[in-house]
TIROMAR-947446 format. One record per residue (C-alpha): residue number from 1; residue in one letter; chain; x, y, z. Coordinates in nm, 4 decimals, always signed. Layout:
% TIROMAR-947446
<pos NUM code A unit A c1 X c2 Y c3 Z> .
...
This chain:
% TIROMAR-947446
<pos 1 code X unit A c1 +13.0924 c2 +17.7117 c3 +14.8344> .
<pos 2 code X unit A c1 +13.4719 c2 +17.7303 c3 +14.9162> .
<pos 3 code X unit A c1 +13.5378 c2 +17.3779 c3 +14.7547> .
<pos 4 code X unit A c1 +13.3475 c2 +17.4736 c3 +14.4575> .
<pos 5 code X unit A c1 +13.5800 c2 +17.8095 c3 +14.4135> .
<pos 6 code X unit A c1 +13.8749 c2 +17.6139 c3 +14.4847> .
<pos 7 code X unit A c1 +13.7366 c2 +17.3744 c3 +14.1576> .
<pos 8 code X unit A c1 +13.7118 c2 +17.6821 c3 +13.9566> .
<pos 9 code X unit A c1 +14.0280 c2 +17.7928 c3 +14.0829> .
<pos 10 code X unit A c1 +14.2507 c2 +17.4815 c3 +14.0045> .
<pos 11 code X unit A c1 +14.0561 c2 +17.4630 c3 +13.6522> .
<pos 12 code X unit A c1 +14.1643 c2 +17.7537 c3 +13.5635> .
<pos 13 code X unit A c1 +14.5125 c2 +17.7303 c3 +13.7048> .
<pos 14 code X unit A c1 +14.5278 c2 +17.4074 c3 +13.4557> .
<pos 15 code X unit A c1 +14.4389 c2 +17.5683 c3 +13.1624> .
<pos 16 code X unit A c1 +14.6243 c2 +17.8631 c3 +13.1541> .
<pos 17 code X unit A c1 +14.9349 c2 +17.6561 c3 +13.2161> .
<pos 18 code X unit A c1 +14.8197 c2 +17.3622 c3 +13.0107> .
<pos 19 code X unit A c1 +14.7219 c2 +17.5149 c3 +12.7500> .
<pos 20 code X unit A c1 +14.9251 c2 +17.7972 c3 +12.7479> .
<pos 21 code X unit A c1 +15.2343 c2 +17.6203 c3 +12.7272> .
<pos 22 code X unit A c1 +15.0987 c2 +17.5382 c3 +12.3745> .
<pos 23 code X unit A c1 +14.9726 c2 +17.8501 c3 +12.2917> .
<pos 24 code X unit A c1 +15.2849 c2 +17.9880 c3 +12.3916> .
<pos 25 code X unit A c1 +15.5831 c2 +17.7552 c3 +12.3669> .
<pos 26 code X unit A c1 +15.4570 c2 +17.4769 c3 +12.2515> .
<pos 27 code X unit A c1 +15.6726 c2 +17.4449 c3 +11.9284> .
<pos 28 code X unit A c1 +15.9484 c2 +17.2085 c3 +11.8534> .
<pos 29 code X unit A c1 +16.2459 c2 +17.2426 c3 +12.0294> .
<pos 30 code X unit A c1 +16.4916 c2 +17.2831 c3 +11.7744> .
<pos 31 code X unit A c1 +16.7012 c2 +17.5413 c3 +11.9396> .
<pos 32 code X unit A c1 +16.7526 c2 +17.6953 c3 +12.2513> .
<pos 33 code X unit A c1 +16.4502 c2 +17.9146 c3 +12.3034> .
<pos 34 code X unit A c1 +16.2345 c2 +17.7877 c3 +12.0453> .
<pos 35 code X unit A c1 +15.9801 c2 +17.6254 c3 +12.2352> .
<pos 36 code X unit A c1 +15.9246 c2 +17.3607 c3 +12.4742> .
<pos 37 code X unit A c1 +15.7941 c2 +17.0707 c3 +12.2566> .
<pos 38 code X unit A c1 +15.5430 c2 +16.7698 c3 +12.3278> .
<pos 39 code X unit A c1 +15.7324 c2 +16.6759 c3 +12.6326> .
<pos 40 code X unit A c1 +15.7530 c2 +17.0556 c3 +12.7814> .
<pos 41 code X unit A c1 +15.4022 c2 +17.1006 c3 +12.7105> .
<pos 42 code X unit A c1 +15.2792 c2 +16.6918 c3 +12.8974> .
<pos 43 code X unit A c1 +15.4908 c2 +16.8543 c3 +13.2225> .
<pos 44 code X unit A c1 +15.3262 c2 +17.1741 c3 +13.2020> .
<pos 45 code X unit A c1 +14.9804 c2 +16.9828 c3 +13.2199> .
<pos 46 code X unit A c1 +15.1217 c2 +16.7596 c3 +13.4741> .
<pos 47 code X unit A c1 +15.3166 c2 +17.0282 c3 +13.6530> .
<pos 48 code X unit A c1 +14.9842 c2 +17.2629 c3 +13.7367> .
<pos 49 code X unit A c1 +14.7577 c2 +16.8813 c3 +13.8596> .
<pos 50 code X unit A c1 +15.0910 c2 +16.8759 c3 +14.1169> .
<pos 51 code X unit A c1 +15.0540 c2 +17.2420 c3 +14.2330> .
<pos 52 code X unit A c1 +14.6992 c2 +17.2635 c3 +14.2378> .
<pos 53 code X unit A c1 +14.6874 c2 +16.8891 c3 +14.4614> .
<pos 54 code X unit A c1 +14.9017 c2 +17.0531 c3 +14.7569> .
<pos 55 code X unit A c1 +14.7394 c2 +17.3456 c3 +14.6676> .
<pos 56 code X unit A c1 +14.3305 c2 +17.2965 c3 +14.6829> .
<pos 57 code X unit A c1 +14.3166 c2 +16.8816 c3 +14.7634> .
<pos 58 code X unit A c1 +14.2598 c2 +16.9576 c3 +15.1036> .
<pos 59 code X unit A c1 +13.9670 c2 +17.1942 c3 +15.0048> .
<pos 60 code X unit A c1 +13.8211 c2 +17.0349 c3 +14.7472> .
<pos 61 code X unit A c1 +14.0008 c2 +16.7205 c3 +14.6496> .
<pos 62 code X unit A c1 +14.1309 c2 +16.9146 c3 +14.3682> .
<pos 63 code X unit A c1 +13.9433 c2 +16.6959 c3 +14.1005> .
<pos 64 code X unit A c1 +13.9954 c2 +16.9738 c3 +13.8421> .
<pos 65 code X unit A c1 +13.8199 c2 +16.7425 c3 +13.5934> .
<pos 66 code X unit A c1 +13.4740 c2 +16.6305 c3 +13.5293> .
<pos 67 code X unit A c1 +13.5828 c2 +16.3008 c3 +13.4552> .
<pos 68 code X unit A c1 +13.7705 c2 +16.2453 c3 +13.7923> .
<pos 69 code X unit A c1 +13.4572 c2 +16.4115 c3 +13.9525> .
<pos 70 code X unit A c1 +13.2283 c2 +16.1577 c3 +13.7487> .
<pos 71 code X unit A c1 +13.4445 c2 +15.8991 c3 +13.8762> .
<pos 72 code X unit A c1 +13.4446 c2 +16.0182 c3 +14.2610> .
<pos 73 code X unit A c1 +13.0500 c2 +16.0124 c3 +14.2122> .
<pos 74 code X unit A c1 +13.0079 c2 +15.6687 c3 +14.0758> .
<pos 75 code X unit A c1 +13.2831 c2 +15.5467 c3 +14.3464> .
<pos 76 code X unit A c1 +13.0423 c2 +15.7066 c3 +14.6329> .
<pos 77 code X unit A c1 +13.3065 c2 +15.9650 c3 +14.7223> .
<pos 78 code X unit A c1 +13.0922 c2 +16.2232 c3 +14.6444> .
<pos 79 code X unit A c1 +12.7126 c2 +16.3224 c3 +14.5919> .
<pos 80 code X unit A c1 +12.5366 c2 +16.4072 c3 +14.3002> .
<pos 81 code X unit A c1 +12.4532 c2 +16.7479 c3 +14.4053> .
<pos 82 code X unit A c1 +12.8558 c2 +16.8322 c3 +14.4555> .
<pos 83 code X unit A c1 +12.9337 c2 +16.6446 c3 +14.1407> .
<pos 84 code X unit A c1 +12.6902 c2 +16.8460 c3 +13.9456> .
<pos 85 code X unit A c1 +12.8438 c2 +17.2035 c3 +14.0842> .
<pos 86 code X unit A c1 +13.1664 c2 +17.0569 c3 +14.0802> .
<pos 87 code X unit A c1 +13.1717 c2 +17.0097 c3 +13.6803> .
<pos 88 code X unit A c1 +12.9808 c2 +17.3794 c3 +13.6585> .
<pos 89 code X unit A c1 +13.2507 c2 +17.5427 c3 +13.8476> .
<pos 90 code X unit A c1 +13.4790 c2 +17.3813 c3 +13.6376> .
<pos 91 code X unit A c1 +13.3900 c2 +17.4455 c3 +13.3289> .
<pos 92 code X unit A c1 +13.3376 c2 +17.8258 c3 +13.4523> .
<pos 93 code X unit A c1 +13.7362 c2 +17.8458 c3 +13.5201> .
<pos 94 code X unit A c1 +13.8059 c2 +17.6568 c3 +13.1776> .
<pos 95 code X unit A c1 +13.6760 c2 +17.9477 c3 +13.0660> .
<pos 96 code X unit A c1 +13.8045 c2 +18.2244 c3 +13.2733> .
<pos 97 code X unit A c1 +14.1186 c2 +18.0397 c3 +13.1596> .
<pos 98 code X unit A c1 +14.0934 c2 +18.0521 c3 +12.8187> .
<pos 99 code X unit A c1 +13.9843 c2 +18.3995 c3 +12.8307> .
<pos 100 code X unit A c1 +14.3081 c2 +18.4858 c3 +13.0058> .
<pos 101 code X unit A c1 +14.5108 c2 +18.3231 c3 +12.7109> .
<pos 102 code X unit A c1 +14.2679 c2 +18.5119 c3 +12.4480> .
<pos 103 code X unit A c1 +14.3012 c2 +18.8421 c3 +12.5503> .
<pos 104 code X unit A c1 +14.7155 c2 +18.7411 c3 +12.5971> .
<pos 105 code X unit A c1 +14.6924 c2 +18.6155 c3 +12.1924> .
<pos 106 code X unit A c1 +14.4949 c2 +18.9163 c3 +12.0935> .
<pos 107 code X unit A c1 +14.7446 c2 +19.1368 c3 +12.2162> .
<pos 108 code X unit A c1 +15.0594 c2 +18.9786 c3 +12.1499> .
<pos 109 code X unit A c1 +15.2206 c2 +18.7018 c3 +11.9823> .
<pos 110 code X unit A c1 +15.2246 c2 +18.3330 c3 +12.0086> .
<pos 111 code X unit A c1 +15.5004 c2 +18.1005 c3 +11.9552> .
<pos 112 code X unit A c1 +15.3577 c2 +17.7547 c3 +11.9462> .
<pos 113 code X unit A c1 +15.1119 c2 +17.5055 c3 +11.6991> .
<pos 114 code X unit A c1 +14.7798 c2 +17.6789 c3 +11.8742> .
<pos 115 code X unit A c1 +14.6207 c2 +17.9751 c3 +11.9294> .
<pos 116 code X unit A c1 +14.3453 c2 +17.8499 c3 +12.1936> .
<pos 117 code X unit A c1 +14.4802 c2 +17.4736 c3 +12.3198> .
<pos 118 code X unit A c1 +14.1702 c2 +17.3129 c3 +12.1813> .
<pos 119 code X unit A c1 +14.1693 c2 +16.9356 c3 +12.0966> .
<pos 120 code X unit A c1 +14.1243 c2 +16.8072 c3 +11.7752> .
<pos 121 code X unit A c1 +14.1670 c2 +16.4816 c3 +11.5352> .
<pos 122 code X unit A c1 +14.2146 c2 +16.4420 c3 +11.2093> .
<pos 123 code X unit A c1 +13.9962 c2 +16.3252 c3 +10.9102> .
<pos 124 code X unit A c1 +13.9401 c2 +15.9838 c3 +10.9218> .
<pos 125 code X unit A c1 +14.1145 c2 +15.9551 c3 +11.2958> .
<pos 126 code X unit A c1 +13.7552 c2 +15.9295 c3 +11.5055> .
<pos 127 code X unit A c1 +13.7767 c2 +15.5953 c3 +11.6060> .
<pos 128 code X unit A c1 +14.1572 c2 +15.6380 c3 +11.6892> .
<pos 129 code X unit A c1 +14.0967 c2 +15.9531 c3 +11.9034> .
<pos 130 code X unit A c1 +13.7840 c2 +15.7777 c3 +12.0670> .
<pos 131 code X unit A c1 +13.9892 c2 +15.5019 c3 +12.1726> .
<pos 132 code X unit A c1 +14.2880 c2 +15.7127 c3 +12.3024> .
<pos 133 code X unit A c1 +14.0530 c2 +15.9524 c3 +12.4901> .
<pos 134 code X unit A c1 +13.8577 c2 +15.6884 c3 +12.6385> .
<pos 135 code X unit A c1 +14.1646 c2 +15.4371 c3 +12.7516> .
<pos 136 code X unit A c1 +14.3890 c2 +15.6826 c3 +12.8653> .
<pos 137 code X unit A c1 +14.1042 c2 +15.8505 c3 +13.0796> .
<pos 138 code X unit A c1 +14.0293 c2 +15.5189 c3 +13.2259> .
<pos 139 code X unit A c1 +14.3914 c2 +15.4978 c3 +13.3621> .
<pos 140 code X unit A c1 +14.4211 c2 +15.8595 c3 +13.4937> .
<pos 141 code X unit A c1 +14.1106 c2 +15.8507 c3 +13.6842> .
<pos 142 code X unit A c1 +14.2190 c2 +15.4524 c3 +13.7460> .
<pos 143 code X unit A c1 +14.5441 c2 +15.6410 c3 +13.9169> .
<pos 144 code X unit A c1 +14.3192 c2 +15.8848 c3 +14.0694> .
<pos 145 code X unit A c1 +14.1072 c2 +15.6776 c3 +14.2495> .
<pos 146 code X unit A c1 +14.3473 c2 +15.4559 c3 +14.3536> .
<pos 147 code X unit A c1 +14.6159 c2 +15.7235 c3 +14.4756> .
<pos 148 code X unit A c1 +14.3364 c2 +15.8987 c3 +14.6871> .
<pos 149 code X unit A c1 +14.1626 c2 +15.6212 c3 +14.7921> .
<pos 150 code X unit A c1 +14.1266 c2 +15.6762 c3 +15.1755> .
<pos 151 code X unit A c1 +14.2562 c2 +15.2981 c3 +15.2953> .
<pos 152 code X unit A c1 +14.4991 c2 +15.1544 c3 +14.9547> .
<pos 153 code X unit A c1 +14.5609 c2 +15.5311 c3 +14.8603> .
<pos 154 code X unit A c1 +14.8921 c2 +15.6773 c3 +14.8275> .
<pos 155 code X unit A c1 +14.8569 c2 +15.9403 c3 +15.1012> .
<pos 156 code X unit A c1 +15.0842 c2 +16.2459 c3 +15.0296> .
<pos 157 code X unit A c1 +15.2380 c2 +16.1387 c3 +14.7693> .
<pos 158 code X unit A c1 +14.8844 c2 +16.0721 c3 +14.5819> .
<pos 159 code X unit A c1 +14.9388 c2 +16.4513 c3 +14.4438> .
<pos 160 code X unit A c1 +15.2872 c2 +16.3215 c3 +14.2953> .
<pos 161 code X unit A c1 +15.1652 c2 +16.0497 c3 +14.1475> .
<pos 162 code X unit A c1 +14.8719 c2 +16.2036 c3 +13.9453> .
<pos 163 code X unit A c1 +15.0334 c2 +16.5080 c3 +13.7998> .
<pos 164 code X unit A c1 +15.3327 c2 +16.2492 c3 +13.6484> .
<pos 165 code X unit A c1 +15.0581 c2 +15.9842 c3 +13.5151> .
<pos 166 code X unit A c1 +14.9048 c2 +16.3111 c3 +13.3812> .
<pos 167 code X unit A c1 +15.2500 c2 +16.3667 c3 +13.1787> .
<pos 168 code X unit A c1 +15.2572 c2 +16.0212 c3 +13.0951> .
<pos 169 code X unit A c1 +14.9108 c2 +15.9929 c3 +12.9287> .
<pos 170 code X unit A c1 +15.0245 c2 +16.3581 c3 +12.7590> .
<pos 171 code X unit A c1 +15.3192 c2 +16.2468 c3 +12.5957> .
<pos 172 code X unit A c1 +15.1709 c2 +15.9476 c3 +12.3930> .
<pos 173 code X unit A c1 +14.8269 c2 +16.1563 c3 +12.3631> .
<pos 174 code X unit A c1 +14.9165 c2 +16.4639 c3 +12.2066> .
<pos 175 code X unit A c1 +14.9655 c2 +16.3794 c3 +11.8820> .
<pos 176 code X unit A c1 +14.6541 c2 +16.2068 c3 +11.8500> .
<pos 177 code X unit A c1 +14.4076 c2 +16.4548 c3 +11.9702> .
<pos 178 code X unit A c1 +14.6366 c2 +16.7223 c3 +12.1510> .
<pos 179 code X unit A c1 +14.5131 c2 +16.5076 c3 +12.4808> .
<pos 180 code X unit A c1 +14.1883 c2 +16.6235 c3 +12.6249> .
<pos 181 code X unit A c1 +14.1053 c2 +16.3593 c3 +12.9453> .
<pos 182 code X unit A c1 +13.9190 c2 +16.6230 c3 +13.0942> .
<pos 183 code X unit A c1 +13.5811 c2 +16.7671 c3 +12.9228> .
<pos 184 code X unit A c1 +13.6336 c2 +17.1211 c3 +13.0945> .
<pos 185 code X unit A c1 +13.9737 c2 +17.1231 c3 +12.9173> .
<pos 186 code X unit A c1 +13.8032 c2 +17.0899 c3 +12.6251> .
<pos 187 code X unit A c1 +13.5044 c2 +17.2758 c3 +12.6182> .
<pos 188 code X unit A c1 +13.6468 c2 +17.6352 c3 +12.6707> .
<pos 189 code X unit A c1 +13.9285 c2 +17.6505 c3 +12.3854> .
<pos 190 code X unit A c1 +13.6320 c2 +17.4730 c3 +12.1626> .
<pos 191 code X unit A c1 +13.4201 c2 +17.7810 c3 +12.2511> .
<pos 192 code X unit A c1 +13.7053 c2 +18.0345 c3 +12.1353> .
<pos 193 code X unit A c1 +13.8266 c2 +17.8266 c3 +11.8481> .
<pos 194 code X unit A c1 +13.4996 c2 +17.7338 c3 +11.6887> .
<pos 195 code X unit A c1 +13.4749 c2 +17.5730 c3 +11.3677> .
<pos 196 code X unit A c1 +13.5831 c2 +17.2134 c3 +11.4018> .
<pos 197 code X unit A c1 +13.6751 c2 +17.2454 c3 +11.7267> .
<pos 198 code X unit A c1 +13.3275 c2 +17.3034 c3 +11.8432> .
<pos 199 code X unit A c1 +13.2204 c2 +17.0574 c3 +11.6119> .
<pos 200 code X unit A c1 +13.4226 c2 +16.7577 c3 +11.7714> .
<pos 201 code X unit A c1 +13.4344 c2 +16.8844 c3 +12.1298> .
<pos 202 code X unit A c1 +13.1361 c2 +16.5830 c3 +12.1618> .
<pos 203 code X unit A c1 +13.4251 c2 +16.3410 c3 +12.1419> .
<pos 204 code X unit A c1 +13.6107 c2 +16.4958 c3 +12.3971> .
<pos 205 code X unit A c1 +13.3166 c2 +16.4776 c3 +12.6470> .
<pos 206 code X unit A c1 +13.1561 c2 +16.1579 c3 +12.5809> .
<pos 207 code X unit A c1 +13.5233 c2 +15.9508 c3 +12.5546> .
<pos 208 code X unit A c1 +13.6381 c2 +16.0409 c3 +12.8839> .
<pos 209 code X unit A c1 +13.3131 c2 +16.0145 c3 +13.0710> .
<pos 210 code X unit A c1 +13.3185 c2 +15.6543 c3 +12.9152> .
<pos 211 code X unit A c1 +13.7047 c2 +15.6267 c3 +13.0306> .
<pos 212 code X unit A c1 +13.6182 c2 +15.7681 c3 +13.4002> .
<pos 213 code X unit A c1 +13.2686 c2 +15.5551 c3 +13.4130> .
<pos 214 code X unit A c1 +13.5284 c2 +15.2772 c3 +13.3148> .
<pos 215 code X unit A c1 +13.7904 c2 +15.3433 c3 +13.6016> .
<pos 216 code X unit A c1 +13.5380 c2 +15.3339 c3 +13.8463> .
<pos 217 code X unit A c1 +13.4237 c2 +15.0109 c3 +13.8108> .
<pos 218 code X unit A c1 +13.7858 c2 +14.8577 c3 +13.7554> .
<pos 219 code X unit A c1 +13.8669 c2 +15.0075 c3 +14.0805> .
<pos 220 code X unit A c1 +13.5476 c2 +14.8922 c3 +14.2885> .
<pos 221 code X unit A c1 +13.6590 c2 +14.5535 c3 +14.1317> .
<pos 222 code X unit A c1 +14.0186 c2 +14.5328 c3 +14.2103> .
<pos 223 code X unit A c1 +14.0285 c2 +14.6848 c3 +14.5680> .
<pos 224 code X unit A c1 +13.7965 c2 +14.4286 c3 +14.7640> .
């Protein structure tokens, strides 16, 4: 049970500063003070993955992600009954997350584009946010597995490595969809934002399952 509350945990730790940064500061820094901008909100995302690595990894792993955990389970690192409470605990502290930053908005103010951190594309973007979900999963749960992996892994410095790939992926990815690579992520701000949020939170599921089903079986190939 403790590596399942340390899941929920680090989830939750992600979100609120993932997605608050957004919420919160996630405006264009045109002054001093005015907000933090694409690249302040790709190292909050990246920053909290760092933390939460030193933090729970020796728990848990800190996977944080259903698509690294669908990864670990098609790589044999873990079971399907762990994978399966691994994503539910998850998902749970996406959403204690999110309600954090709800009750913050609906008491307050917010500075940045967002008022939940959902992800999103525009009309007539699908296929382009399909294919940036889906490739730049496959290479942050490509880094993943290959950072943690217990013989050609990257040993303490796997933690490192993953939270800066994580800013990497976010700073070409978030003007395309915001950058989801993780379905928990998604799924709570989609609950809070509804409309067409909710309505394209499929995408944002299904693409990086396919990038993290992907990244598995590039790195069973490669490390023989």
């Amino acid at each position: 049970m403790k590596k399942y509350l340390a899941e929920m945990i680090g989830t939750m730790t992600l979100v609120l500063m993932g997605c608050g940064s957004a919420i919160f500061a996630g405006a264009s820094a045109e002054a001093v003070g005015t907000g933090v901008g694409t690249l302040g909100v790709a190292l909050a995302f990246g920053l909290a993955v760092i933390a939460m690595a030193y933090t729970i990894g020796g728990i848990s792993g800190c996977h944080i992600n259903p698509a690294i955990t669908l990864g670990a389970f098609l790589s044999g690192r873990i079971n399907a009954k762990d994978a399966g409470m691994y994503m539910l605990f998850q998902v749970i502290g996406a959403l204690i997350g999110s309600t954090v930053l709800f009750a913050l908005v609906s008491t307050g103010s917010n500075g940045g584009p967002t008022q939940t951190g959902a992800n999103s594309f525009t009309d007539g973007a699908l296929c382009q946010a399909f294919i940036a979900e889906t490739v730049f999963t496959f290479i942050f749960v490509l880094v993943v597995l290959g950072t943690t992996d217990a013989k050609k892994g990257a040993g303490n410095l796997a933690g490192l490595a993953i939270g800066l790939t994580l800013v990497l992926v976010h700073i070409v990815c978030i003007p395309l969809t915001g950058t989801s690579v993780n379905p928990a992520r998604s799924i709570a701000p989609a609950i809070f934002e509804g409309g067409d949020a909710l309505s394209q939170l499929w995408l944002f599921i299904v693409a990086p399952f396919i990038g993290a089903a992907l990244a598995a079986g590039a790195w069973k190939c490669i490390k023989e």
